[in-house]
N, C-alpha and C positions, 0 to 999 in steps of 0.2 A: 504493500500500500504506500510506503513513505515511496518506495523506487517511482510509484507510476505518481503521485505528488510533483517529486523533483524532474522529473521529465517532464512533465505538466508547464511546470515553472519554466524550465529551461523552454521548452515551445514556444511559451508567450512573451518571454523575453525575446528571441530571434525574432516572431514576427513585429514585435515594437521597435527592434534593430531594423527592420527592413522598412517598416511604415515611415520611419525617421529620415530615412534613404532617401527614400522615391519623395517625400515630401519635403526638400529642403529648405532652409531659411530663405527668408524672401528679404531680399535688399531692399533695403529705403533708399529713394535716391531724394531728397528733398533739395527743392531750387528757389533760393532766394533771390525776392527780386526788388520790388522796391515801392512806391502808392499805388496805388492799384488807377489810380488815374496819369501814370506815368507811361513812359516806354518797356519798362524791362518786364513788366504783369505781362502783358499780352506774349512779349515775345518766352516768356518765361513758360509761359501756358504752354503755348506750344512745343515746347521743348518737352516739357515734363508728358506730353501726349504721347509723343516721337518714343518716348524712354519704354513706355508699355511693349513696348517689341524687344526689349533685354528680358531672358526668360529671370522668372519670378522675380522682377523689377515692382517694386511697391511708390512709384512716383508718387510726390508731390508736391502743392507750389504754396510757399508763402509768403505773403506782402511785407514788408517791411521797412526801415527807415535809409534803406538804399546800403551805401556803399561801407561805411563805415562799419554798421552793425554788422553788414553781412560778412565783411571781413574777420571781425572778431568772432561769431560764430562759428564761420567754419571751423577758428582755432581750437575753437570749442570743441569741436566736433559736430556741431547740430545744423549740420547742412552737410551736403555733397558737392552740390554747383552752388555760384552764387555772381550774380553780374555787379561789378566795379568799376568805377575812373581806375584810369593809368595812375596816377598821381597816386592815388590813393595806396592804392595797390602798393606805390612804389615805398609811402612813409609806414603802411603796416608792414613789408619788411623791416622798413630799417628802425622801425620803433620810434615814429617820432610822438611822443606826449604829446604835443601840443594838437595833431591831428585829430586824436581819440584813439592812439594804441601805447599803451602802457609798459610795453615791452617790445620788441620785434616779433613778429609771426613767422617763426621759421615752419611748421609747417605748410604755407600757401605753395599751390600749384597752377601753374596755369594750364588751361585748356584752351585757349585761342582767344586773339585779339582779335574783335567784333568791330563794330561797324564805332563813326566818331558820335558823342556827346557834341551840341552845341551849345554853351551860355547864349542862354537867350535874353535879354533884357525888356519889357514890356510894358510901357507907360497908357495910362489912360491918355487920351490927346488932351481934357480937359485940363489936366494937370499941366500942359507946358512942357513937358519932358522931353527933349531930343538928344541931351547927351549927356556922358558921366558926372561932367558939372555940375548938370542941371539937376543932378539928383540929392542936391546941399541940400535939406532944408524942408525934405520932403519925408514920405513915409513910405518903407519899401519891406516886401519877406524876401529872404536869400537865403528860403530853404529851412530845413530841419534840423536844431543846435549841432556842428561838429559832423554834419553829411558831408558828402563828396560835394556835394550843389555848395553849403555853408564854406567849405572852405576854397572854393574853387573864388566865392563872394569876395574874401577876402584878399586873395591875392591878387584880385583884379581892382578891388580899390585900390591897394596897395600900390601897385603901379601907376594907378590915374593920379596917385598923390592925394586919394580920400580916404575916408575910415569911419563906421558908425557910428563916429561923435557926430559928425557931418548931418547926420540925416536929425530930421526930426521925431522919426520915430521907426523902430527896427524892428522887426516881428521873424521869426525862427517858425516859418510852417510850410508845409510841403504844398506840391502843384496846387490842387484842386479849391483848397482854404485859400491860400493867395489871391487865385482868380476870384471866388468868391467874394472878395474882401475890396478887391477892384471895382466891381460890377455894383456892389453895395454905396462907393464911395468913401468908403474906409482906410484903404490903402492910394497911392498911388501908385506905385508901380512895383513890379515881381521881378528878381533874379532868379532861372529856373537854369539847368544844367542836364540837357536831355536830348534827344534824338529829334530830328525835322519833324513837323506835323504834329507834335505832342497832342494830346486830346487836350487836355484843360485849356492852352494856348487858343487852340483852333475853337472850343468851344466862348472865349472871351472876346474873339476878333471877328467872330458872326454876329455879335453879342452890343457892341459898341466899340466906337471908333478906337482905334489903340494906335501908339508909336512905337517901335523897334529902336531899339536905343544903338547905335552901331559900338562896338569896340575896337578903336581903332590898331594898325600892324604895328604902329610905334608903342603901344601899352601892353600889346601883346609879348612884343620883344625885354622890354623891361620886366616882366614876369621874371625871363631869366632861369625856365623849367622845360626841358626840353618835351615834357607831356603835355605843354601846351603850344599850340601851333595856329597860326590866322588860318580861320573859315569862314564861310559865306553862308548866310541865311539866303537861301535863291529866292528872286521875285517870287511871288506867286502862292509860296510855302504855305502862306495864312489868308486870309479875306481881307481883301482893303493893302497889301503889302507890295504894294507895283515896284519896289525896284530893290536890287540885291542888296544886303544888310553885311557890312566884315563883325565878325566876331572874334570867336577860342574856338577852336576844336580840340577835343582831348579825345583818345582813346578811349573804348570801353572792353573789358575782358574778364571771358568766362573764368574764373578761379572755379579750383579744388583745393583737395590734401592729400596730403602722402597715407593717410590711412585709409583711402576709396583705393580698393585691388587695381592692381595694372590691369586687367583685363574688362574691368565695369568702366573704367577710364578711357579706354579705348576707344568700347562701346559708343560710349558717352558721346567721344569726341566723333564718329564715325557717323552717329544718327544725324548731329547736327551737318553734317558737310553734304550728307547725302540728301536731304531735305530742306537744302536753302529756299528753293521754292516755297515751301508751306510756312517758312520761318517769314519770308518775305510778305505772303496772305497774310499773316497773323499782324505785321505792323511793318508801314513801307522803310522805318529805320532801318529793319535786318534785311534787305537790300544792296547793303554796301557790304557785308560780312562777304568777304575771298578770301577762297584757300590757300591762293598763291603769299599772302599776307598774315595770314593769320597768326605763322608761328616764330613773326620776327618783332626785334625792336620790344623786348618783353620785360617788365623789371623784376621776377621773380622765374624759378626754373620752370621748367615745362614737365608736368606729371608723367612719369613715362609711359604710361599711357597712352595718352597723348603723341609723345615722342615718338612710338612705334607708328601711332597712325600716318604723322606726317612723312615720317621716311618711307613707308608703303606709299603715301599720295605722291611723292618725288619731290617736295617741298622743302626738305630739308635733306643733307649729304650725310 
């Protein structure tokens, strides 16, 4: 009796060994993005749809305060992807405090440089506003305390020779609250830090007349960062915007970590390349994302992952 007992046991132990087997753990891949009235939600969605094709891939997408958080997260571990400024990117390596990283993030990974961020500047017309001067004295958001957008704010005053003092009143909230806040007559004007065609933007310029505040190549250059670079807001981008606007373009880039398996990384990076089409439906930003670029000019390593895809693509030697 004890014999046919432990034979018993031992049976249902193997089949729990085998069920164990055949049903393995299901990867979370979680992709951080950033307001949900912003660029990186939509493109992020999409992403996270793409990833249901990695077997037992458990996606998912969460909104959040953009670049910064998402960066210290990842450290965390409580993400897989997660979209960034360059810049940013660049000061959570090297740990700088005053950005919003406490130490350096040694382990961030990159997965490819995406398509460019534009600082956008956006005044009501009533307000008067045409240019970085003109913004003394006024009342403006630039973003969420310590985001990529917030600090992107400051280094562009910084070079116009202005600073917070300057304004009349500063407000730290992201796209969709700013616009709001415009439209109400509460604000004058938004510093936003995002891909062409933003919703909120486009939703504020259908909305009431607005100005594009230009940022001129010489304020660009005294930046003094090579993650920032003169861009062009094209005629046309917004309603009412008849002629092309110079700005900042910065980079934007898919991070990881070294704790996502080289082969879920791969993955990762393989669905996006293969799928620029549907990344491009989901918001006309991811449009500009090429492979031939994607895995240069990066200020953190590249996930080897990652690494393997592009030397299979022929992108890298």
């Amino acid at each position: 009796m004890q014999l046919t007992k432990r034979l018993g046991l031992l049976a249902a132990a193997a089949a729990l060994t085998a069920t164990t087997a055949v049903f393995a753990a299901p990867t979370y891949i979680n992709v951080l993005t950033g307001g949900t009235s912003g660029v990186y939600y939509p493109i992020g969605v999409a992403i996270s749809q793409l990833y249901n094709q990695i077997d037992e891939a458990k996606p998912s997408v969460q909104a959040t305060k953009a670049s910064v958080e998402n960066l210290n997260l990842l450290q965390a571990g409580r993400g897989e992807l997660a979209f960034a400024l360059g810049d940013s990117v660049a000061d959570a390596w090297n740990g700088v405090e005053d950005a919003g990283f406490k130490a350096p993030l040694e382990r961030l990974r990159a997965i490819a440089g995406t398509y460019s961020n534009y600082i956008q500047v956006v005044a009501s017309e009533e307000s008067g506003i045409k240019t970085l001067e003109d913004l003394k004295g006024k009342r403006i958001s630039v973003g969420a305390p310590k985001s990529g957008t917030e600090l992107n704010a400051r280094a562009i005053f910084a070079a116009a020779g202005l600073s917070y003092d300057d304004m009349r009143r500063v407000e730290f909230l992201p796209y969709a609250e700013s616009v709001e806040l415009i439209k109400n007559r509460q604000l004058d004007a938004t510093l936003q830090s995002s891909g062409l065609g933003m919703a909120a933007i486009r939703d504020l310029a259908s909305t009431m007349p607005v100005t594009f505040v230009p940022i001129p190549e010489e304020v660009v250059q005294k930046i003094n960062n090579p993650a920032y670079q003169p861009g062009v807001i094209p005629a046309g981008t917004y309603d009412g915007q008849e002629q092309d606007v110079p700005t900042v373009g910065i980079t934007n880039i898919l991070v990881s970590h070294d704790k996502v398996p080289e082969d879920i990384a791969y993955q990762m990076t393989k669905l996006i390349f293969d799928n620029l089409d549907a990344l491009g439906n989901a918001h006309a930003a991811a449009k500009a994302i090429k492979l031939e670029t994607a895995a240069g000019n990066l200020p953190i390593p590249l996930h080897p992952g990652a690494e393997r895809f592009y030397r299979e693509a022929g992108v890298l030697e």
